[in-house]
C-alpha positions in Angstrom: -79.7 -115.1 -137.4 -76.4 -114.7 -135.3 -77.6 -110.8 -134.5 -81.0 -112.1 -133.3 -79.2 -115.0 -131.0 -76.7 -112.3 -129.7 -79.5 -110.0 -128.4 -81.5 -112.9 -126.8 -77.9 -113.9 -124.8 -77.4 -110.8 -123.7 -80.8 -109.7 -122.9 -81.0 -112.5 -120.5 -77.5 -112.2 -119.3 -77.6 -108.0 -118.8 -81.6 -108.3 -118.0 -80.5 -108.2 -114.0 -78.9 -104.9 -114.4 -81.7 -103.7 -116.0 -80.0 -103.4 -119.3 -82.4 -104.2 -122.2 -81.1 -105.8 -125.9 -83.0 -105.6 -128.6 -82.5 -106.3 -132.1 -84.0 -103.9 -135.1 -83.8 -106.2 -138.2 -84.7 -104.2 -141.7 -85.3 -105.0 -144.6 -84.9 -102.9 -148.2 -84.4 -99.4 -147.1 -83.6 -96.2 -149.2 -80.3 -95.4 -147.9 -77.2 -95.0 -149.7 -76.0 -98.6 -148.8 -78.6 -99.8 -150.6 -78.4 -97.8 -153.9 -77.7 -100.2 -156.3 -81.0 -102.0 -155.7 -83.3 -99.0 -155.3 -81.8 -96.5 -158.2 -82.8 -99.0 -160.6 -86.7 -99.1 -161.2 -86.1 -103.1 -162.9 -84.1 -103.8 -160.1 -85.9 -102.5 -157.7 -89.4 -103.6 -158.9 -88.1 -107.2 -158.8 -86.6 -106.3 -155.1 -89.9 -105.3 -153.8 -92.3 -107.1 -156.0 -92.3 -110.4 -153.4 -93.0 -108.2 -150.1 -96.9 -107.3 -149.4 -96.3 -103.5 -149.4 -93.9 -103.8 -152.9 -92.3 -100.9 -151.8 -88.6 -100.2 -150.4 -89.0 -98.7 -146.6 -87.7 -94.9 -145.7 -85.2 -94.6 -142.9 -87.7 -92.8 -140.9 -89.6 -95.8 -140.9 -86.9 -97.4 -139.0 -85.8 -94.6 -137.1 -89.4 -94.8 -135.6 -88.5 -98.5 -134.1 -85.8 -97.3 -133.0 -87.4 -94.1 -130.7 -89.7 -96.9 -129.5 -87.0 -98.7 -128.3 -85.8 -95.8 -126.1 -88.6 -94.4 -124.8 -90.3 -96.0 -121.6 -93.1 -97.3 -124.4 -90.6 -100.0 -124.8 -89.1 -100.6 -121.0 -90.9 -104.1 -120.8 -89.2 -105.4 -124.4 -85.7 -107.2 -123.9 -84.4 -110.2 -126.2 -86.3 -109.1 -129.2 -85.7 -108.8 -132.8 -88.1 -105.9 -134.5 -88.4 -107.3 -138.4 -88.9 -104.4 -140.6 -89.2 -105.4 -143.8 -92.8 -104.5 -145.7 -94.0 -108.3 -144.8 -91.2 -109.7 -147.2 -90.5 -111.9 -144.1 -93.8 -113.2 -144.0 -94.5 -113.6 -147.8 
């Protein structure tokens, strides 16, 4: 929660200079970070059986926010926080 505060301080502080501050905020992804939960198949069905989709996400999923965030698709978004997480949020 602190992450998401930070980016909505300094969005409007830096939002003058026409510096934007977003937040990407995932959820269970395959990476090597998060082996332990996905190398598993019991672990990682009770990890991802509370979440809508019931799957773990794929880097590229994330990486996709992220290009968003950069190109001038996203120019108008500042003080955000971009949940990624398969609707586990929302569950």
């Amino acid at each position: 929660a602190a992450d998401m505060q930070l980016s909505r301080n300094l969005a409007v502080e830096y939002g003058s200079s026409n510096i934007r501050v977003n937040c990407i905020a995932p959820g269970l992804i395959k990476t090597y970070f998060a082996k332990a939960l996905w190398d598993n198949p019991d672990i990682l069905e009770r990890s991802t059986a509370g979440a809508p989709l019931k799957r773990i996400g794929m880097p590229d999923e994330i990486a996709g926010a992220a290009v968003f965030l950069a190109s001038p698709a996203g120019a108008f978004m500042t003080g955000q926080t971009m949940v990624i997480d398969g609707g586990a949020t929302a569950a």
